[in-house]
N, C-alpha and C positions, 0 to 999 in steps of 0.2 A: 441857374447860370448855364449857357450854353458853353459846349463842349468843343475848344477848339483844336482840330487836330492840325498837328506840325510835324515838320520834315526837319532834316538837316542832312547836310553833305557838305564833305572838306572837297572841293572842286581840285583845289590843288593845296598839299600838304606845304605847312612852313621847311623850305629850303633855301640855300645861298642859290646863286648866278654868278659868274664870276668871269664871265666872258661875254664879246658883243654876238648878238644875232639872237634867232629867232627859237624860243624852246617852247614846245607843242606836249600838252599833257595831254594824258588818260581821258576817254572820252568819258560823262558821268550817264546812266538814262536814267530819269528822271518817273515813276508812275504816270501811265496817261489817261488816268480815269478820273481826271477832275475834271468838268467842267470850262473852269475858270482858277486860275492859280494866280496870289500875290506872291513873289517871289522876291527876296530881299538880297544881296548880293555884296559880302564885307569883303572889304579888302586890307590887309594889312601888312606893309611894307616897311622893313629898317634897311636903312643901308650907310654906308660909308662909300661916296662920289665926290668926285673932284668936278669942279666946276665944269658944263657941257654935257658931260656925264648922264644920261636921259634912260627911263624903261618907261615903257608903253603898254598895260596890261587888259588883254580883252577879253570877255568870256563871247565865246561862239558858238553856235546854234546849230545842228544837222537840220533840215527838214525831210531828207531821206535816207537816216539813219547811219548816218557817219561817211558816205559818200564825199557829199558835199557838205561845205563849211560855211556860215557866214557870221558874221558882226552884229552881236548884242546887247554887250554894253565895252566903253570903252573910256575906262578910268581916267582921272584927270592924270594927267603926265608923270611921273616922280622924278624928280630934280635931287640937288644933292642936300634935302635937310633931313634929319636925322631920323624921325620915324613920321611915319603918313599913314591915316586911317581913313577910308573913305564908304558910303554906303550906296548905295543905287536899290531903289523898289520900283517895281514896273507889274502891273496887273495884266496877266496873260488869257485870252478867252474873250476877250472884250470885244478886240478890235477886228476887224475888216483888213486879213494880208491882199496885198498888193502885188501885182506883175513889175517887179525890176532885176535889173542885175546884181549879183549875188557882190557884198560888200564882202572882199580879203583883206581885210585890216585899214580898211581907207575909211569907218567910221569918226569923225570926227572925236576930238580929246575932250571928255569931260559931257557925254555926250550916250545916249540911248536910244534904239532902233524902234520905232513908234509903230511899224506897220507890219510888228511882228502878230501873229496871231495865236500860233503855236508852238511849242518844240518841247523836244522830250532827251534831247539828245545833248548835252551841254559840256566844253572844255576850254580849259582858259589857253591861252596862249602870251607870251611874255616876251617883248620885242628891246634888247637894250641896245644901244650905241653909245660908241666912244670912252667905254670902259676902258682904263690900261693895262687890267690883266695882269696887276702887283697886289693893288690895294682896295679898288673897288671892287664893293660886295652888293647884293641888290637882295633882299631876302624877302621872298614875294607869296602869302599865305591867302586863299581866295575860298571863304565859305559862301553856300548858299542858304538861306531858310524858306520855305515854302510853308504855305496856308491857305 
């Protein structure tokens, strides 16, 4: 039986949110001596929201080492039901990157950046609105697996 080696990183630790706007984690770097990397991406969210009530959770990408930022994957929405688990895998090394402009959180919801080719540099960021800032909690825990 072959021998498969795996990673893991807590991208961003389970915490509350408890206010609207924009909270920007810890950059992760990733080993860049693979080739080609399958990278799996959990997401797991409890929260207590009142109808409207929206977080928007992305994990982002350096291509020049924490400089600049862009959009790599970008979770399906979380609304207000009670716990949401979601998973994204995307094979990195494959593909052919592309000349565009650098995506700041305008990746589309529920949705993965196709014309990535590399990165090694990876941090989630967590976008809510319209929290009240009493009772709404957003509790937002994002590992990765690599192989």
């Amino acid at each position: 039986m072959a021998r498969v080696n795996k990673h893991f990183w807590v991208l961003r630790p389970s915490s509350a949110i408890v206010v609207n706007g924009t909270e920007v984690g810890n950059a992760a770097v990733l080993p860049d001596s693979w080739e080609s990397v399958l990278l799996t991406f959990s997401l797991k969210v409890s929260q207590t929201l009142h109808a409207g009530a929206t977080a928007d959770v992305y994990v982002r990408y350096s291509p020049d080492q924490g400089t600049t930022w862009d959009d790599l994957v970008h979770f399906a929405q979380v609304g207000n039901a009670a716990y949401t688990a979601q998973v994204v895998s995307m094979l990195l090394g494959s593909s052919i990157g592309v000349s565009r402009s650098v995506r700041d959180k305008t990746l589309p919801a529920g949705s993965v950046a196709l014309d990535v080719s590399w990165c090694d540099y990876l941090r989630v960021e967590v976008v809510t609105a319209n929290l009240n800032g009493t009772t709404d909690t957003v509790t937002v825990e994002v590992d990765v697996y690599a192989q």
